[in-house]
C-alpha positions in Angstrom: 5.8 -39.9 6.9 7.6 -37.3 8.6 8.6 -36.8 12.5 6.1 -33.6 12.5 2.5 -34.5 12.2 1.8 -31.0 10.0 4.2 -32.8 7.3 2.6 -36.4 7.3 0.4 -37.3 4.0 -3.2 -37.6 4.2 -6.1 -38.8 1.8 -9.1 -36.9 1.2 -11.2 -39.0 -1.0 -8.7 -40.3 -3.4 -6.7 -36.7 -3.0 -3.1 -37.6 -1.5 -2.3 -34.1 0.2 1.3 -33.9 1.1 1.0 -32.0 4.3 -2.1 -31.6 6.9 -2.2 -27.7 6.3 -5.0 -25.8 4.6 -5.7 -22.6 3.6 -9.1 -21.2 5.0 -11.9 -19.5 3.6 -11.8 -15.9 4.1 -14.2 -13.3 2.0 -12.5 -10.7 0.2 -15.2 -9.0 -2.1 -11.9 -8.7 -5.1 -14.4 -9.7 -7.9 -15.7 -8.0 -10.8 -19.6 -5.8 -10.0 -20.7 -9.3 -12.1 -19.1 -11.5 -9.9 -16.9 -12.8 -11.9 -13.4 -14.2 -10.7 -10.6 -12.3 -11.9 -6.8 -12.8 -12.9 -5.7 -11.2 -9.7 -7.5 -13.2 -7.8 -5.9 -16.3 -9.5 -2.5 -15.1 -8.4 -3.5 -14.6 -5.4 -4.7 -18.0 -4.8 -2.0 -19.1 -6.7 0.4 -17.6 -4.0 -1.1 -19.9 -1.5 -0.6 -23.7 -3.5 3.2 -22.4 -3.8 3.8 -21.7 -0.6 2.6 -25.3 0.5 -0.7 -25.1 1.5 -1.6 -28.9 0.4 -5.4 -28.0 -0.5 -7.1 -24.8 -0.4 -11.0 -23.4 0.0 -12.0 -20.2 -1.7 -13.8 -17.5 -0.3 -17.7 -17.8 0.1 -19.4 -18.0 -3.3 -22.5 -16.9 -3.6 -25.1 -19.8 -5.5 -28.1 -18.2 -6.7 -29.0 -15.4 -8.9 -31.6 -14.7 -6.1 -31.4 -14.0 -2.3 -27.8 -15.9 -1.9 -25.3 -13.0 -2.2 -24.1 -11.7 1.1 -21.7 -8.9 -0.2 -21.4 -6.7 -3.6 -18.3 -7.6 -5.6 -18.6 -11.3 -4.1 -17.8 -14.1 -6.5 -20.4 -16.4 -7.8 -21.4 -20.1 -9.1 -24.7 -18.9 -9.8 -24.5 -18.4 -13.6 -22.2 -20.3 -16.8 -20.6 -16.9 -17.3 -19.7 -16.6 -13.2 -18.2 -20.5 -13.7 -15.8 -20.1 -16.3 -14.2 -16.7 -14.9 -12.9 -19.4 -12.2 -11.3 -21.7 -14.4 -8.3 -19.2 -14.5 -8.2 -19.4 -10.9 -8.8 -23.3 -10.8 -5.6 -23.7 -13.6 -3.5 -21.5 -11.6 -3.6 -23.3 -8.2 -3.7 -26.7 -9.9 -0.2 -25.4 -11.9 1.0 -25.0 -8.4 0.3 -28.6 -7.0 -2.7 -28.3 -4.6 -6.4 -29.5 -5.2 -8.9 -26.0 -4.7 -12.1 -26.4 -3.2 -15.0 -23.7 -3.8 -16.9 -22.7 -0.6 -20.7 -22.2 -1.3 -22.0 -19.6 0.4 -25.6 -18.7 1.2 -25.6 -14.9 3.4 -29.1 -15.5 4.3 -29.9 -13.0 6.9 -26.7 -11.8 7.1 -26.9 -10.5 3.5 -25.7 -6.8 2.8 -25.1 -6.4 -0.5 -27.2 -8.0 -3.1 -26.8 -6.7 -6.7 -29.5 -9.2 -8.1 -32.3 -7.1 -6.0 -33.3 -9.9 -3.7 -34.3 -9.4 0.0 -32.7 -11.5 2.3 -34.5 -14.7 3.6 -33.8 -16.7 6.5 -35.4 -20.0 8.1 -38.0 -17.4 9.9 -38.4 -14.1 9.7 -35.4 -12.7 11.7 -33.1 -9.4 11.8 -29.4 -10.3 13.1 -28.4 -8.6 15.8 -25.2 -5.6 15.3 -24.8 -3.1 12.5 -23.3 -4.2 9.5 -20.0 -4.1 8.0 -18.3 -1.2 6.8 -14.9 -3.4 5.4 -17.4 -5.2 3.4 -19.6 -2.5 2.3 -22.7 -1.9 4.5 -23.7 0.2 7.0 -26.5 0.4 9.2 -28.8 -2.0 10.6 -29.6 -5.2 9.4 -33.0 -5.4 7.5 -35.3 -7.8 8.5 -35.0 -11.1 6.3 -38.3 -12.6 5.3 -39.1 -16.7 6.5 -38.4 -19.4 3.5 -41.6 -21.3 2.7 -41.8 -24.7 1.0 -41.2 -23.2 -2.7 -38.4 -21.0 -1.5 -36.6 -24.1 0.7 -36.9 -26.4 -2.6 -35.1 -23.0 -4.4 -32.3 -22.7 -2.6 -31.5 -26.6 -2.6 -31.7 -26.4 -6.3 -29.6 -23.2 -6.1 -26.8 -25.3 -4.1 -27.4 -28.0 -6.2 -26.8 -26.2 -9.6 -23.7 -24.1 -8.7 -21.9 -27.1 -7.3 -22.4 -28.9 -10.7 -20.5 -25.3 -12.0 -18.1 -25.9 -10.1 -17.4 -29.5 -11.5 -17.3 -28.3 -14.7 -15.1 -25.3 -14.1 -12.5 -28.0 -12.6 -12.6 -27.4 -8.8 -11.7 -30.6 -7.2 -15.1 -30.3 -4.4 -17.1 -27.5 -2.9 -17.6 -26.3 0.9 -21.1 -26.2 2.1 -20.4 -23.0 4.4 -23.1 -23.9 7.7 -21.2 -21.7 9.8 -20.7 -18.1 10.9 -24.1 -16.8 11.0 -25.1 -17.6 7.2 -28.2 -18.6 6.2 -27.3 -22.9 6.4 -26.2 -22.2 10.2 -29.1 -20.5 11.0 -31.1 -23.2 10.5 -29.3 -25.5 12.9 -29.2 -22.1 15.8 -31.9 -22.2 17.7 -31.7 -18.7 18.3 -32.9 -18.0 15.5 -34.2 -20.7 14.0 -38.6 -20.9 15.4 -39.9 -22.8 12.7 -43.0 -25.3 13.7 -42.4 -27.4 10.6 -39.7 -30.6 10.3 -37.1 -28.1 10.0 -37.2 -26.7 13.3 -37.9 -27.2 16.8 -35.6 -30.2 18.0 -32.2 -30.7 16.9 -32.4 -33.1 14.6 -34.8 -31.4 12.8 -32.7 -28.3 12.8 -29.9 -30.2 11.5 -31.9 -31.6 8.7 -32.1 -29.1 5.9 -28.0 -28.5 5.6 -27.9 -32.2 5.7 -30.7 -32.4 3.0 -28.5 -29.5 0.8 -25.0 -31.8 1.5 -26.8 -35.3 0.6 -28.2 -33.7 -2.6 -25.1 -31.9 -3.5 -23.1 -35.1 -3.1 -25.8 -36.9 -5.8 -25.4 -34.6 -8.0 -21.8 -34.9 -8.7 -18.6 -37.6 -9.2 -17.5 -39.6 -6.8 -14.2 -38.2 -6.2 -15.3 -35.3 -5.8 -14.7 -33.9 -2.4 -18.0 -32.2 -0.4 -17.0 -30.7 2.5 -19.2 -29.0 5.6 -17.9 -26.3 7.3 -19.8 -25.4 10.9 -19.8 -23.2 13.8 -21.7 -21.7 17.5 -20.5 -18.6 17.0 -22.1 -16.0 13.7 -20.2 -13.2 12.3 -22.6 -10.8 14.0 -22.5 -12.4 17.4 -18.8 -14.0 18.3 -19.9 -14.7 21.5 -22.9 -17.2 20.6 -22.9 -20.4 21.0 -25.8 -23.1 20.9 -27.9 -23.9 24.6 -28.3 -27.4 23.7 -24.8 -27.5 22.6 -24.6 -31.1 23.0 -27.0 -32.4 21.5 -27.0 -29.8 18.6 -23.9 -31.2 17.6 -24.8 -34.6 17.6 -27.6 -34.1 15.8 -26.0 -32.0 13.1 -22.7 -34.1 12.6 -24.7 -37.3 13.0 -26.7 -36.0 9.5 -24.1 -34.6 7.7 -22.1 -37.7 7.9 -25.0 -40.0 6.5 -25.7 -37.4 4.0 -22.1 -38.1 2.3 -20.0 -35.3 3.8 -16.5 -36.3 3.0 -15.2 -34.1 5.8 -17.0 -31.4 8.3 -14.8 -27.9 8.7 -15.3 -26.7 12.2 -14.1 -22.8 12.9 -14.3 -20.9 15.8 -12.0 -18.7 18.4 -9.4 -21.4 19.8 -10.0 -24.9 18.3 -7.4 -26.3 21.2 -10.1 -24.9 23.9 -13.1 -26.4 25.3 -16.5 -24.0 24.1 -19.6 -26.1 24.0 -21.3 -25.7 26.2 -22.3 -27.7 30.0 -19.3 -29.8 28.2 -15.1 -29.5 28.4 -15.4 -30.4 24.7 -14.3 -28.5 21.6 -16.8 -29.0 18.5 -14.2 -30.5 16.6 -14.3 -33.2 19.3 -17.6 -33.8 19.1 -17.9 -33.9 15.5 -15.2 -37.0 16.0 -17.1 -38.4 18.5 -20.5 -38.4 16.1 -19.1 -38.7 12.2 -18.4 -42.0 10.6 -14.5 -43.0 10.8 -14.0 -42.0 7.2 -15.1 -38.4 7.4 -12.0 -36.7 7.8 -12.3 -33.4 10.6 -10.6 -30.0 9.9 -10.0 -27.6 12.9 -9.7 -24.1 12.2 -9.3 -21.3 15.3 -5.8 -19.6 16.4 -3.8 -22.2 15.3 -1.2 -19.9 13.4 1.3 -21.0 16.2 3.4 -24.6 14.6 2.7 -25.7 18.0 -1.3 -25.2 18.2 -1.2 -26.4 14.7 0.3 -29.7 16.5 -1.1 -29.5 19.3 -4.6 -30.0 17.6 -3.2 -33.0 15.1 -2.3 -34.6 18.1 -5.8 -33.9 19.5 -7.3 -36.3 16.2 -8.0 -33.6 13.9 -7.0 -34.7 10.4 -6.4 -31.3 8.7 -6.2 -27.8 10.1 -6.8 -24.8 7.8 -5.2 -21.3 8.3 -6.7 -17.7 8.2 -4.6 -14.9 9.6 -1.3 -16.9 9.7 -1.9 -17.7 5.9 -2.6 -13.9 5.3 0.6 -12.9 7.4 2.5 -15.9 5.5 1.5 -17.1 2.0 4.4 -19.5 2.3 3.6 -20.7 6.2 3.3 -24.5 5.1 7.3 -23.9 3.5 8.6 -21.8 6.5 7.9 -23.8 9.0 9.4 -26.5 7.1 12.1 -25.3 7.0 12.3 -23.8 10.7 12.5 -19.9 9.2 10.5 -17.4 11.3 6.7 -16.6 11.0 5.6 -12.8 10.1 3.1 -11.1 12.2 -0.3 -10.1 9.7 0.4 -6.1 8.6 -2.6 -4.9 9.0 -1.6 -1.8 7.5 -1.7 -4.1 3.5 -4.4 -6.6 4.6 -8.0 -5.6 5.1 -7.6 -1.8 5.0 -9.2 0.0 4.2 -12.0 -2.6 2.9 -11.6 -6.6 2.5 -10.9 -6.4 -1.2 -7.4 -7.5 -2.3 -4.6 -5.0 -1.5 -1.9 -4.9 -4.0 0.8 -5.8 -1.8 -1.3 -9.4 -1.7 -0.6 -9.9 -5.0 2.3 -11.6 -6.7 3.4 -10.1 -9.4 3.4 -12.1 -12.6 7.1 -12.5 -12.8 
Protein backbone atom coordinates (compact mmCIF):
# COMPACT_ATOMS: atom_id res chain seq x y z
CA UNK A 1 0.00 0.00 0.00
CA UNK A 2 1.04 3.32 -0.91
CA UNK A 3 -0.33 6.98 0.28
CA UNK A 4 -1.47 7.51 -3.54
CA UNK A 5 -4.39 5.36 -4.62
CA UNK A 6 -2.76 5.10 -8.45
CA UNK A 7 0.22 3.17 -6.65
CA UNK A 8 -1.83 0.72 -4.36
CA UNK A 9 -1.87 -3.20 -5.54
CA UNK A 10 -4.89 -4.64 -6.91
CA UNK A 11 -6.03 -8.23 -8.02
CA UNK A 12 -7.51 -9.10 -11.16
CA UNK A 13 -8.43 -12.62 -11.07
CA UNK A 14 -5.38 -14.11 -9.41
CA UNK A 15 -3.19 -11.20 -11.43
CA UNK A 16 -1.46 -8.97 -8.48
CA UNK A 17 -1.04 -5.63 -10.57
CA UNK A 18 1.35 -3.35 -8.82
CA UNK A 19 -0.28 -0.12 -9.60
CA UNK A 20 -4.17 0.80 -10.69
CA UNK A 21 -2.92 2.25 -14.18
CA UNK A 22 -3.58 0.69 -17.56
CA UNK A 23 -2.79 1.19 -20.88
CA UNK A 24 -5.88 1.53 -23.28
CA UNK A 25 -6.86 0.14 -26.35
CA UNK A 26 -6.19 2.34 -29.24
CA UNK A 27 -6.19 1.02 -33.11
CA UNK A 28 -3.22 1.67 -35.00
CA UNK A 29 -3.53 -0.39 -38.31
CA UNK A 30 0.89 -1.20 -37.87
CA UNK A 31 0.28 -4.83 -38.99
CA UNK A 32 1.31 -6.80 -41.77
CA UNK A 33 -1.55 -6.74 -45.24
CA UNK A 34 -2.12 -10.47 -43.48
CA UNK A 35 -2.62 -9.24 -40.18
CA UNK A 36 -0.09 -10.50 -38.63
CA UNK A 37 1.61 -8.79 -35.51
CA UNK A 38 4.89 -7.62 -36.12
CA UNK A 39 8.30 -7.03 -34.21
CA UNK A 40 7.71 -3.34 -34.08
CA UNK A 41 4.72 -3.61 -32.68
CA UNK A 42 6.27 -5.80 -29.90
CA UNK A 43 8.49 -2.92 -28.93
CA UNK A 44 6.05 -0.80 -29.04
CA UNK A 45 4.00 -2.57 -26.60
CA UNK A 46 6.90 -3.41 -24.87
CA UNK A 47 7.57 0.35 -24.26
CA UNK A 48 4.42 0.55 -22.38
CA UNK A 49 5.01 -2.66 -19.54
CA UNK A 50 8.49 -0.62 -18.86
CA UNK A 51 7.24 2.37 -18.35
CA UNK A 52 4.81 0.98 -15.57
CA UNK A 53 1.75 0.44 -16.95
CA UNK A 54 0.68 -2.63 -14.49
CA UNK A 55 -1.54 -4.46 -17.33
CA UNK A 56 -2.08 -3.49 -20.77
CA UNK A 57 -5.02 -4.12 -23.67
CA UNK A 58 -4.04 -4.24 -27.34
CA UNK A 59 -5.55 -2.62 -30.01
CA UNK A 60 -8.90 -4.14 -31.49
CA UNK A 61 -8.28 -7.51 -33.08
CA UNK A 62 -10.25 -8.44 -35.54
CA UNK A 63 -11.89 -12.46 -34.88
CA UNK A 64 -13.11 -13.85 -37.98
CA UNK A 65 -11.85 -14.49 -41.38
CA UNK A 66 -15.34 -13.09 -42.39
CA UNK A 67 -17.19 -9.71 -41.85
CA UNK A 68 -15.10 -8.86 -38.39
CA UNK A 69 -12.26 -6.66 -39.75
CA UNK A 70 -12.93 -3.03 -39.38
CA UNK A 71 -9.60 -1.64 -40.93
CA UNK A 72 -6.94 -3.00 -43.55
CA UNK A 73 -3.57 -3.72 -41.89
CA UNK A 74 -5.53 -4.52 -38.50
CA UNK A 75 -4.23 -7.39 -36.54
CA UNK A 76 -6.07 -10.62 -36.19
CA UNK A 77 -6.94 -13.79 -33.94
CA UNK A 78 -8.84 -15.12 -36.72
CA UNK A 79 -6.39 -17.71 -38.08
CA UNK A 80 -3.18 -20.08 -36.28
CA UNK A 81 -0.82 -18.18 -38.45
CA UNK A 82 -2.50 -14.49 -37.19
CA UNK A 83 -1.99 -16.17 -33.38
CA UNK A 84 1.48 -16.98 -33.27
CA UNK A 85 2.76 -13.54 -35.00
CA UNK A 86 1.55 -12.26 -31.36
CA UNK A 87 3.54 -14.45 -29.26
CA UNK A 88 6.51 -12.08 -29.99
CA UNK A 89 4.44 -9.39 -28.74
CA UNK A 90 2.99 -11.45 -25.70
CA UNK A 91 7.00 -12.45 -24.74
CA UNK A 92 8.06 -8.98 -24.99
CA UNK A 93 5.57 -7.29 -22.59
CA UNK A 94 5.64 -10.31 -20.23
CA UNK A 95 9.80 -9.73 -20.24
CA UNK A 96 8.72 -6.37 -19.00
CA UNK A 97 6.55 -7.34 -15.98
CA UNK A 98 2.93 -6.63 -16.93
CA UNK A 99 0.07 -9.21 -17.92
CA UNK A 100 -1.31 -8.18 -21.82
CA UNK A 101 -4.82 -8.53 -22.58
CA UNK A 102 -5.99 -8.90 -26.42
CA UNK A 103 -9.08 -6.70 -27.25
CA UNK A 104 -11.53 -8.61 -29.65
CA UNK A 105 -12.83 -6.50 -31.98
CA UNK A 106 -15.85 -7.01 -34.19
CA UNK A 107 -16.26 -3.46 -36.76
CA UNK A 108 -19.64 -4.45 -37.61
CA UNK A 109 -21.18 -1.59 -39.39
CA UNK A 110 -18.48 0.44 -38.89
CA UNK A 111 -16.18 -1.71 -41.01
CA UNK A 112 -13.98 -0.01 -43.73
CA UNK A 113 -11.52 -2.08 -44.69
CA UNK A 114 -11.99 -5.68 -45.11
CA UNK A 115 -9.31 -7.62 -46.98
CA UNK A 116 -11.15 -11.08 -46.56
CA UNK A 117 -14.05 -9.57 -49.09
CA UNK A 118 -16.83 -9.62 -46.54
CA UNK A 119 -19.66 -6.93 -46.38
CA UNK A 120 -20.31 -5.56 -43.26
CA UNK A 121 -23.16 -6.92 -41.03
CA UNK A 122 -24.83 -5.34 -38.20
CA UNK A 123 -27.87 -6.44 -35.79
CA UNK A 124 -30.29 -4.88 -38.70
CA UNK A 125 -29.63 -3.49 -41.73
CA UNK A 126 -28.09 -0.10 -40.91
CA UNK A 127 -25.54 2.56 -42.52
CA UNK A 128 -23.69 4.72 -39.68
CA UNK A 129 -24.06 8.04 -39.87
CA UNK A 130 -20.56 10.37 -41.04
CA UNK A 131 -18.00 9.62 -43.69
CA UNK A 132 -15.35 7.49 -42.87
CA UNK A 133 -11.91 7.76 -41.81
CA UNK A 134 -9.16 8.97 -43.76
CA UNK A 135 -6.27 8.22 -40.77
CA UNK A 136 -7.46 4.77 -41.01
CA UNK A 137 -7.91 4.30 -44.59
CA UNK A 138 -11.45 5.03 -45.92
CA UNK A 139 -13.10 7.52 -47.46
CA UNK A 140 -16.53 8.15 -48.29
CA UNK A 141 -19.75 7.08 -47.00
CA UNK A 142 -20.46 4.27 -45.04
CA UNK A 143 -22.05 1.28 -47.04
CA UNK A 144 -24.97 -0.09 -45.82
CA UNK A 145 -24.30 -3.31 -43.57
CA UNK A 146 -26.64 -6.14 -44.20
CA UNK A 147 -28.98 -7.60 -40.77
CA UNK A 148 -27.35 -10.91 -39.03
CA UNK A 149 -29.84 -13.79 -39.18
CA UNK A 150 -29.88 -16.78 -36.93
CA UNK A 151 -26.87 -18.69 -38.90
CA UNK A 152 -24.82 -15.54 -39.05
CA UNK A 153 -25.46 -14.61 -35.07
CA UNK A 154 -24.36 -18.32 -34.19
CA UNK A 155 -21.07 -17.36 -36.63
CA UNK A 156 -19.84 -14.62 -35.11
CA UNK A 157 -20.21 -16.20 -31.45
CA UNK A 158 -18.13 -19.01 -32.76
CA UNK A 159 -15.82 -16.48 -34.34
CA UNK A 160 -15.39 -14.75 -30.75
CA UNK A 161 -15.30 -17.92 -29.31
CA UNK A 162 -12.38 -19.42 -31.51
CA UNK A 163 -10.01 -16.40 -31.53
CA UNK A 164 -10.16 -16.11 -27.78
CA UNK A 165 -8.98 -19.80 -27.47
CA UNK A 166 -5.87 -18.24 -29.95
CA UNK A 167 -5.29 -16.01 -27.77
CA UNK A 168 -4.81 -18.58 -24.87
CA UNK A 169 -2.58 -20.42 -26.74
CA UNK A 170 -0.49 -17.53 -28.01
CA UNK A 171 0.04 -16.68 -24.13
CA UNK A 172 -2.11 -13.51 -23.56
CA UNK A 173 -3.19 -13.47 -20.05
CA UNK A 174 -7.33 -12.59 -21.07
CA UNK A 175 -9.08 -10.93 -23.94
CA UNK A 176 -11.38 -7.65 -24.17
CA UNK A 177 -14.76 -8.11 -25.52
CA UNK A 178 -14.83 -4.49 -27.22
CA UNK A 179 -19.03 -3.54 -26.86
CA UNK A 180 -18.15 -0.06 -27.17
CA UNK A 181 -17.56 2.75 -29.63
CA UNK A 182 -19.96 2.01 -32.32
CA UNK A 183 -18.66 -1.65 -33.18
CA UNK A 184 -20.80 -4.22 -34.14
CA UNK A 185 -21.30 -5.80 -30.05
CA UNK A 186 -22.47 -2.05 -29.00
CA UNK A 187 -24.75 -1.86 -31.61
CA UNK A 188 -26.70 -4.40 -30.45
CA UNK A 189 -27.26 -2.91 -26.94
CA UNK A 190 -28.01 1.01 -28.93
CA UNK A 191 -31.18 1.29 -29.63
CA UNK A 192 -30.61 3.56 -32.26
CA UNK A 193 -29.65 1.32 -34.23
CA UNK A 194 -30.55 -1.74 -33.01
CA UNK A 195 -34.78 -2.67 -34.52
CA UNK A 196 -34.68 -6.15 -34.34
CA UNK A 197 -38.29 -7.93 -33.39
CA UNK A 198 -36.54 -11.08 -32.21
CA UNK A 199 -35.02 -11.74 -28.34
CA UNK A 200 -32.21 -9.62 -29.31
CA UNK A 201 -33.93 -6.48 -29.59
CA UNK A 202 -36.56 -4.34 -28.52
CA UNK A 203 -36.19 -3.94 -24.62
CA UNK A 204 -33.10 -3.60 -22.85
CA UNK A 205 -32.52 -6.66 -21.62
CA UNK A 206 -32.93 -8.13 -24.72
CA UNK A 207 -30.51 -5.80 -26.29
CA UNK A 208 -28.04 -6.61 -23.74
CA UNK A 209 -28.26 -10.22 -24.27
CA UNK A 210 -26.22 -11.20 -27.20
CA UNK A 211 -22.74 -9.41 -25.92
CA UNK A 212 -23.57 -11.15 -22.75
CA UNK A 213 -24.20 -14.45 -24.68
CA UNK A 214 -20.58 -13.81 -26.60
CA UNK A 215 -18.83 -12.97 -22.85
CA UNK A 216 -20.51 -16.13 -21.02
CA UNK A 217 -19.42 -18.36 -23.97
CA UNK A 218 -16.05 -16.85 -24.27
CA UNK A 219 -15.46 -17.31 -20.46
CA UNK A 220 -16.48 -21.39 -21.02
CA UNK A 221 -14.32 -21.76 -23.34
CA UNK A 222 -11.17 -20.92 -21.66
CA UNK A 223 -9.06 -21.31 -17.98
CA UNK A 224 -10.04 -20.02 -15.14
CA UNK A 225 -7.55 -17.56 -14.56
CA UNK A 226 -7.91 -16.26 -17.38
CA UNK A 227 -9.10 -12.68 -17.40
CA UNK A 228 -12.41 -11.73 -19.76
CA UNK A 229 -12.92 -8.28 -19.76
CA UNK A 230 -15.94 -6.02 -21.36
CA UNK A 231 -15.27 -2.82 -22.51
CA UNK A 232 -18.68 -0.40 -23.17
CA UNK A 233 -19.78 2.85 -24.21
CA UNK A 234 -23.05 5.64 -25.24
CA UNK A 235 -21.02 7.25 -27.44
CA UNK A 236 -19.76 5.38 -31.29
CA UNK A 237 -16.79 6.47 -33.14
CA UNK A 238 -19.06 7.95 -35.73
CA UNK A 239 -21.34 9.75 -33.49
CA UNK A 240 -19.32 11.21 -30.09
CA UNK A 241 -22.27 12.91 -29.09
CA UNK A 242 -24.70 9.67 -28.77
CA UNK A 243 -25.70 8.48 -25.95
CA UNK A 244 -28.55 5.83 -25.05
CA UNK A 245 -32.56 7.40 -24.42
CA UNK A 246 -33.18 4.84 -21.94
CA UNK A 247 -29.88 5.35 -20.47
CA UNK A 248 -30.83 4.05 -17.23
CA UNK A 249 -32.12 1.19 -17.76
CA UNK A 250 -29.80 0.28 -20.73
CA UNK A 251 -27.15 0.17 -18.33
CA UNK A 252 -28.72 -1.91 -15.89
CA UNK A 253 -29.71 -4.22 -18.21
CA UNK A 254 -26.32 -4.58 -19.96
CA UNK A 255 -24.03 -4.60 -16.72
CA UNK A 256 -26.63 -6.77 -14.91
CA UNK A 257 -25.81 -9.59 -17.93
CA UNK A 258 -22.43 -9.19 -18.34
CA UNK A 259 -21.74 -9.79 -14.83
CA UNK A 260 -23.73 -13.16 -14.63
CA UNK A 261 -22.16 -14.08 -17.81
CA UNK A 262 -18.59 -14.25 -15.98
CA UNK A 263 -17.11 -10.84 -16.98
CA UNK A 264 -14.15 -10.51 -14.65
CA UNK A 265 -14.24 -6.66 -15.13
CA UNK A 266 -16.40 -4.21 -17.53
CA UNK A 267 -14.08 -1.27 -19.31
CA UNK A 268 -16.21 1.78 -19.58
CA UNK A 269 -14.78 4.70 -22.07
CA UNK A 270 -16.13 7.79 -22.89
CA UNK A 271 -15.30 11.86 -22.98
CA UNK A 272 -14.77 12.66 -19.06
CA UNK A 273 -15.23 9.52 -16.88
CA UNK A 274 -15.27 12.19 -13.68
CA UNK A 275 -18.53 13.81 -15.35
CA UNK A 276 -22.04 12.84 -15.13
CA UNK A 277 -23.39 11.67 -19.06
CA UNK A 278 -26.27 9.28 -18.86
CA UNK A 279 -28.83 10.45 -19.29
CA UNK A 280 -32.28 11.96 -17.03
CA UNK A 281 -29.35 10.82 -14.40
CA UNK A 282 -26.16 12.87 -12.63
CA UNK A 283 -24.49 9.48 -13.07
CA UNK A 284 -21.36 8.52 -14.93
CA UNK A 285 -21.64 4.87 -16.55
CA UNK A 286 -18.86 3.75 -14.61
CA UNK A 287 -21.19 4.39 -11.69
CA UNK A 288 -23.75 2.59 -12.74
CA UNK A 289 -21.98 -0.31 -13.86
CA UNK A 290 -20.91 -0.31 -9.87
CA UNK A 291 -24.14 0.07 -8.85
CA UNK A 292 -25.43 -3.11 -11.16
CA UNK A 293 -22.15 -5.72 -11.29
CA UNK A 294 -21.47 -8.29 -8.73
CA UNK A 295 -18.87 -6.98 -5.93
CA UNK A 296 -16.05 -8.97 -7.57
CA UNK A 297 -16.16 -7.53 -10.97
CA UNK A 298 -13.62 -5.10 -10.91
CA UNK A 299 -14.60 -1.51 -13.02
CA UNK A 300 -12.06 0.39 -15.21
CA UNK A 301 -12.79 4.12 -16.13
CA UNK A 302 -11.24 5.42 -19.09
CA UNK A 303 -12.02 9.33 -20.35
CA UNK A 304 -9.50 12.42 -19.82
CA UNK A 305 -8.01 11.14 -16.96
CA UNK A 306 -4.26 11.90 -18.22
CA UNK A 307 -4.19 14.55 -15.38
CA UNK A 308 -2.56 12.40 -11.79
CA UNK A 309 -5.35 14.24 -10.27
CA UNK A 310 -8.44 12.91 -12.50
CA UNK A 311 -6.67 9.70 -12.48
CA UNK A 312 -7.35 10.05 -8.53
CA UNK A 313 -10.05 11.77 -8.51
CA UNK A 314 -11.93 8.75 -10.20
CA UNK A 315 -10.07 5.95 -7.78
CA UNK A 316 -11.47 7.83 -5.14
CA UNK A 317 -14.86 7.81 -7.00
CA UNK A 318 -14.72 3.47 -6.61
CA UNK A 319 -13.24 2.74 -9.89
CA UNK A 320 -10.73 -0.06 -9.48
CA UNK A 321 -8.45 0.50 -12.49
CA UNK A 322 -8.23 3.41 -14.91
CA UNK A 323 -6.61 2.86 -18.32
CA UNK A 324 -4.78 5.70 -20.39
CA UNK A 325 -4.97 6.73 -24.15
CA UNK A 326 -3.52 10.00 -25.08
CA UNK A 327 -1.49 10.48 -21.84
CA UNK A 328 0.01 6.99 -22.49
CA UNK A 329 0.80 8.05 -26.18
CA UNK A 330 2.29 11.48 -24.93
CA UNK A 331 4.10 9.41 -22.06
CA UNK A 332 5.08 5.67 -22.53
CA UNK A 333 6.56 5.96 -18.99
CA UNK A 334 3.38 7.94 -17.30
CA UNK A 335 2.84 5.19 -14.57
CA UNK A 336 7.07 5.90 -13.65
CA UNK A 337 6.78 9.76 -13.90
CA UNK A 338 4.32 10.36 -11.89
CA UNK A 339 5.94 8.22 -9.50
CA UNK A 340 8.42 9.91 -9.26
CA UNK A 341 6.76 13.58 -9.34
CA UNK A 342 8.77 14.39 -12.91
CA UNK A 343 6.60 16.41 -15.36
CA UNK A 344 4.08 14.94 -17.88
CA UNK A 345 4.65 15.69 -21.89
CA UNK A 346 1.88 17.08 -23.87
CA UNK A 347 0.91 14.31 -27.06
CA UNK A 348 3.10 15.71 -30.27
CA UNK A 349 0.85 15.28 -32.63
CA UNK A 350 3.25 16.11 -35.18
CA UNK A 351 4.89 11.91 -34.40
CA UNK A 352 1.62 10.38 -33.35
CA UNK A 353 -1.27 9.79 -35.68
CA UNK A 354 0.05 11.67 -38.74
CA UNK A 355 -0.25 11.29 -41.17
CA UNK A 356 -2.34 7.87 -40.74
CA UNK A 357 -2.79 5.80 -37.34
CA UNK A 358 -0.04 3.35 -38.21
CA UNK A 359 3.03 3.47 -35.89
CA UNK A 360 5.35 6.37 -36.46
CA UNK A 361 8.92 5.69 -36.00
CA UNK A 362 9.58 8.04 -33.35
CA UNK A 363 6.95 5.51 -31.21
CA UNK A 364 9.26 2.95 -31.44
CA UNK A 365 12.11 2.07 -29.08
CA UNK A 366 14.90 1.14 -30.64
CA UNK A 367 16.25 -2.25 -29.85
CA UNK A 368 19.15 -1.05 -27.81
Amino acid sequence: MTDDLLFDEFELNNHILDNRIGLAPMTRTSATDEGHATDRMARYYASFARGGFSFLVTEGVHPDATHSQGYLNQPGLATDEQAAAWERVVDAVHEEGSPIFAQLMHAGAQAQGNRYGYDSVAPSTYRPPGEMSELYGGSGEFPEADGLDADGLAEVKEGFVASAERAVDAGFDGIEVHAANGYLLHEFVDPLVNDRDDKYGGSPANRARFPAEVTAAIDEATPDEFVVGVRTSQAAVTDEERVWPDGKETAAALFEALSDAGADYVHVTGGDATAPEVPDTDRTLAELVIEYVDDDVAVIANGSLGDPENAREALADGYDLITLGTGALANHDWPNRVRAAEPLADLDPSIVFQPDASLSDAEIPSDD
